[in-house]
N, C-alpha and C positions, 0 to 999 in steps of 0.2 A: 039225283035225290036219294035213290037206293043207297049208293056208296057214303055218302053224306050220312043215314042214318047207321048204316054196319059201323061207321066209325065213331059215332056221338056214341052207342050199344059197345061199344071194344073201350072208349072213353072211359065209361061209368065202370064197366067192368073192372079195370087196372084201377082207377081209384077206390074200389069196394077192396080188391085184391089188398090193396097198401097200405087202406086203413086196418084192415083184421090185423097184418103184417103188424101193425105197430100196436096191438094189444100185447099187453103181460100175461103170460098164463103164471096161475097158483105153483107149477112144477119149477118155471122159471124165480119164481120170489122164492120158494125152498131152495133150488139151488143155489139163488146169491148166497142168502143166508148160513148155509151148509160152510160156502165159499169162505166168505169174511170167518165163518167160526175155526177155520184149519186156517186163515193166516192169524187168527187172534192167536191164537196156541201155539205158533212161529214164530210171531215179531211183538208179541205181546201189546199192551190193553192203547198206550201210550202212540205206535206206529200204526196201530188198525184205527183207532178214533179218527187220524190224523187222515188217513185212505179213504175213511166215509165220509169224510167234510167234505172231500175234494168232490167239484160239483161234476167232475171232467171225468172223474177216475173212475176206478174196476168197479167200484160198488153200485155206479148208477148205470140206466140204460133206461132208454124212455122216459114213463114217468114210473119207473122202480128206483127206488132209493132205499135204504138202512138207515134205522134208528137203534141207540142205545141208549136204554135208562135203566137209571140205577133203580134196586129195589126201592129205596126212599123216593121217586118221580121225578129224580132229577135227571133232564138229557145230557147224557156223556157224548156222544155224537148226531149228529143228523146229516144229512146228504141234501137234503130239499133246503132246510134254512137254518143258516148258522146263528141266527139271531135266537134261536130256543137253546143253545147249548149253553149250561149252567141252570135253566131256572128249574125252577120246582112246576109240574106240570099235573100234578095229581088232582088237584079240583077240577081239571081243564073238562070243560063237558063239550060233545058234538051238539050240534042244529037242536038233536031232538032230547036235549040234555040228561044224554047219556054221560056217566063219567067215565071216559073208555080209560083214562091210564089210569084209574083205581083200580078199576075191574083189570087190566091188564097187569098190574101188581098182584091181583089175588090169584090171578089163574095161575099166574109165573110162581108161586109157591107152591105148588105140585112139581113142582121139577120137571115135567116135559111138556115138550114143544106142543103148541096150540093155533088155532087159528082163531080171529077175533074178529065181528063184524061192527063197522060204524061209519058216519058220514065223516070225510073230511075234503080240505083241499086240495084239488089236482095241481099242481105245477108247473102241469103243461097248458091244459085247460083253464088254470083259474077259476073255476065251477068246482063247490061244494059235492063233492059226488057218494053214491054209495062206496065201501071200500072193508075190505077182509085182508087183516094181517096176522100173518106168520112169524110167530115167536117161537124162539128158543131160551132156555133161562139160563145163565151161565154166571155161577154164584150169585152175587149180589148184584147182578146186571140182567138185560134182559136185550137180547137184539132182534129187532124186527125187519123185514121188510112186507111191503104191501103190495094187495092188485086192485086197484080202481074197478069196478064192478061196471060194466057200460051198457 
């Protein structure tokens, strides 16, 4: 019975271990971001879009993906769903009808990087969740990645 519980206790433990394991820290979504912003500047706007789509590729990990929108609210890229790339996203409001890609237009008009809080969908989860994205604004675009808040 002893042995039985030491191992259910070593059990619980490695799965607490693997879940932390599989959180995004805020230093991790600055560095994709950083990342994608020195290949934009390398293979230009057209080869990085094309990198963030990819659901496989360097831009994602976990539930971290990149988004870019244009100043106007239109997504030039996403990593989670290609089904937004092209629309106009600017009225779009969270759960608690915030308009986050307004307000993230306006902040992006100060020219440096920001961090933004709002509920959205997790990827992984499927659950609406709290969530804070890091923007950098780079001309008339704006490239984000986010940390699901848990």
């Amino acid at each position: 019975m002893f042995v039985r519980i030491c191992l259910l206790a070593a059990l619980a433990g490695a799965a607490s271990f693997a879940s932390a394991a599989d959180v995004v820290t805020k230093p991790e979504a600055e560095a994709m971001v950083k990342k994608a912003m020195g290949y934009l500047k390398s293979n230009g706007r057209e080869k990085t879009f094309a990198e963030i789509d990819k659901k496989d590729g360097q831009f994602v990990d976990r539930d971290l993906y990149l988004v870019v929108y244009g100043t106007d609210g239109v997504v030039r890229a996403h990593g989670a769903n290609a089904k937004m790339i092209g629309k106009n996203l600017m009225e779009l409001k969270d759960v608690d009808g915030k308009p986050f890609v307004k307000e993230r237009v306006e902040m992006a008009k100060k020219k440096v990087p920001f961090w933004q809080d709002y509920k959205f969908n997790n990827p992984v989860t499927g659950k609406i969740e709290p969530k804070t994205m890091y923007c950098v604004p780079e001309d008339d675009m704006i490239l984000c990645g986010g940390v699901y808040l848990k």
